[in-house]
KOLMAR-457885 format. One record per residue: residue number from 1; residue in three letters; x, y, z of N, C-alpha, C in turn. Coordinates in Angstrom, 3 decimals, decimal comma, m for minus. Example, Ala and Ser with C-alpha at 12.3 -4.5 7.8 and 13.67 -1.06 7.14 Angstrom:
     i    aa       n_c1       n_c2       n_c3      ca_c1      ca_c2      ca_c3       c_c1       c_c2       c_c3
     1   ALA     13,190     m5,690      7,800     12,300     m4,500      7,800     13,200     m3,300      7,800
     2   SER     12,850     m2,250      7,080     13,670     m1,060      7,140     12,900      0,030      7,870
END
This chain:
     i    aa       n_c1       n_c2       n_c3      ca_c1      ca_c2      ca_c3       c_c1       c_c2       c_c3
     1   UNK      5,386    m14,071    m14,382      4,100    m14,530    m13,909      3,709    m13,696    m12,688
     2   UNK      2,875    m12,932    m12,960      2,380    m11,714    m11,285      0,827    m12,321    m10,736
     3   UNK      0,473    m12,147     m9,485     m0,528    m12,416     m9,269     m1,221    m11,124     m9,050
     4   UNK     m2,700    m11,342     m9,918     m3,177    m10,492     m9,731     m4,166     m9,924     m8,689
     5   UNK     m4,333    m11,390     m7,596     m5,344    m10,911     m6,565     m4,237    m10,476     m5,670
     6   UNK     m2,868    m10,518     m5,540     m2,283     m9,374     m4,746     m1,902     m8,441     m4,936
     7   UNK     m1,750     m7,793     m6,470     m1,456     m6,606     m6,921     m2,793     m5,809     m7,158
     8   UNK     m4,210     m6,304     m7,312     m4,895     m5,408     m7,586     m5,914     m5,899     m6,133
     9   UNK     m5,772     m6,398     m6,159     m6,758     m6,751     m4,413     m6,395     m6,488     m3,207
    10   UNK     m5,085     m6,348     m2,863     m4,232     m5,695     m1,581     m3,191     m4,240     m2,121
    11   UNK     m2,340     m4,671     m3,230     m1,882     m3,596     m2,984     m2,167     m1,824     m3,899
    12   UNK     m3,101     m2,114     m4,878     m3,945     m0,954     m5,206     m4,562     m0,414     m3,976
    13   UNK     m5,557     m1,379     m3,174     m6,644     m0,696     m2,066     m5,657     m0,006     m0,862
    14   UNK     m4,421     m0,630     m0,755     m3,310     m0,194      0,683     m2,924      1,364     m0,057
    15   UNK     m2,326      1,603     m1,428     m2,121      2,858     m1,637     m3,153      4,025     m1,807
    16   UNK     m4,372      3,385     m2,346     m5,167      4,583     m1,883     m5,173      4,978     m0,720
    17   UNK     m6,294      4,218      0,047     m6,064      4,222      1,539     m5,068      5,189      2,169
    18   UNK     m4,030      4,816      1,927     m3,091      4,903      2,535     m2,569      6,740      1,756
    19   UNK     m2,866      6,865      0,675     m2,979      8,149      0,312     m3,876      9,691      0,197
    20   UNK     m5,335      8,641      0,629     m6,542      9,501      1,304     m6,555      9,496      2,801
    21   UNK     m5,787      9,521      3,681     m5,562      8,835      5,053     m4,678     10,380      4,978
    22   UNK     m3,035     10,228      4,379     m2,228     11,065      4,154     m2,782     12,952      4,068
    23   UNK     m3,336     12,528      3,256     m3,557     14,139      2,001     m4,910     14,043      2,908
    24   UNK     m6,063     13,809      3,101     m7,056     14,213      3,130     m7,654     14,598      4,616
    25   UNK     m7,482     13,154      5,283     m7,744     12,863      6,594     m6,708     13,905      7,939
    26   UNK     m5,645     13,662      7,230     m4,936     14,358      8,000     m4,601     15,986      8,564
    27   UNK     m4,662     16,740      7,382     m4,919     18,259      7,603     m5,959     18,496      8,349
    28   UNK     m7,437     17,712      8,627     m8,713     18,467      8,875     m8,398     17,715     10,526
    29   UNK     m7,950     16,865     10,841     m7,121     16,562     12,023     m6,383     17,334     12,420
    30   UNK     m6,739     17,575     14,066     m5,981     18,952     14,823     m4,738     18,448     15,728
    31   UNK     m5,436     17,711     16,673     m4,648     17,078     17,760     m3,311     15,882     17,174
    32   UNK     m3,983     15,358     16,687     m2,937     13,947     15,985     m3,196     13,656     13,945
    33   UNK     m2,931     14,919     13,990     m2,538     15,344     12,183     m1,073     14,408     12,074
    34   UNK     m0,032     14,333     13,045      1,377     13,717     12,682      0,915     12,186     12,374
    35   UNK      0,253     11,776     13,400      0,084     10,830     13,955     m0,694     10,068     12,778
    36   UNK     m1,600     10,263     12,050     m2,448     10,204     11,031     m1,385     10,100      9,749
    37   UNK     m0,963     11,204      9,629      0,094     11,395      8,505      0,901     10,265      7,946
    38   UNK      1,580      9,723      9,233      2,877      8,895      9,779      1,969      7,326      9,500
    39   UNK      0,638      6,944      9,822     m0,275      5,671      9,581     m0,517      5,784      8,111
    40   UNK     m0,833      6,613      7,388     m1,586      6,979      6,283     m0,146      6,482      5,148
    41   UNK      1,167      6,818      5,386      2,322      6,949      4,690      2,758      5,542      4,601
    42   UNK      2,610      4,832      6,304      3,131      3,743      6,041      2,749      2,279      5,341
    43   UNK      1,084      2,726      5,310      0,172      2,578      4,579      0,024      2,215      3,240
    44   UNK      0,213      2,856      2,826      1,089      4,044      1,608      1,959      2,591      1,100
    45   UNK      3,150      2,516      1,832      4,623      2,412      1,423      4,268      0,490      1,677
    46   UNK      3,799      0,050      2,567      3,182     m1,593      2,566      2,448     m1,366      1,472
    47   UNK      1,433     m0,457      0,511      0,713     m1,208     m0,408      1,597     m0,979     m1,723
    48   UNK      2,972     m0,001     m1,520      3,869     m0,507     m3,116      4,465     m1,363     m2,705
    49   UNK      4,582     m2,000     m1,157      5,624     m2,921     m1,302      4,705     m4,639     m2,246
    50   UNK      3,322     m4,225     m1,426      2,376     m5,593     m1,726      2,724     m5,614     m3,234
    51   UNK      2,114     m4,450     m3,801      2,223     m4,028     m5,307      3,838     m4,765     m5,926
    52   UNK      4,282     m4,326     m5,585      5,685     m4,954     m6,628      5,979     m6,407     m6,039
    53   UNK      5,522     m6,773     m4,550      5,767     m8,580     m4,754      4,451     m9,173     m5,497
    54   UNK      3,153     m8,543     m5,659      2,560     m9,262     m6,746      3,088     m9,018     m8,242
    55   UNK      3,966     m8,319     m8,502      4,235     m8,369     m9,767      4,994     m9,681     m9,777
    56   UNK      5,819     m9,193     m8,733      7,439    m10,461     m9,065      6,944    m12,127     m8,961
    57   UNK      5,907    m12,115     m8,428      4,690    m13,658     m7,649      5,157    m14,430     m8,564
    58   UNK      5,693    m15,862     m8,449      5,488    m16,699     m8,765      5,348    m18,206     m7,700
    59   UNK      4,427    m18,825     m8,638      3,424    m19,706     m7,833      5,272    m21,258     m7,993
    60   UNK      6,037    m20,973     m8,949      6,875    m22,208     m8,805      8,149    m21,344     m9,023
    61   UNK      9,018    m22,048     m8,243     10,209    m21,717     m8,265     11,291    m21,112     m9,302
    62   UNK     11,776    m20,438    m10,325     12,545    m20,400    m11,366     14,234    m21,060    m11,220
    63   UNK     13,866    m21,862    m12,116     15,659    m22,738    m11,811     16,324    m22,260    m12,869
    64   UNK     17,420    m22,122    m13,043     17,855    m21,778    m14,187     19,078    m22,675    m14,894
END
């Protein structure tokens, strides 16, 4: 059972973001290109984490 307003509502929008931040934003940045890089990545890495706990989501406990 995954939820889908946290896999496609937080953690799709955190990896783009977070990968146009990386690749795009950052090269044309002179002074704080690391600095950008390093926000953009971690970015990045919170929206697969969002991404795979909305897969695992469940709303009730599994007992087994």
């Amino acid at each position: 059972m995954a939820s889908k307003s946290i896999t496609v509502g937080v953690g799709i929008p955190m990896i783009v973001v977070g990968a146009l931040m990386a690749w795009l934003w950052a090269p044309v940045e002179g002074v704080y290109q690391n600095q950008v890089e390093l926000v953009g990545s971690a970015i990045g890495i919170l929206g697969i984490l969002f991404f795979i706990s909305g897969l695992v989501y469940a709303k009730e406990p599994v007992t087994h």
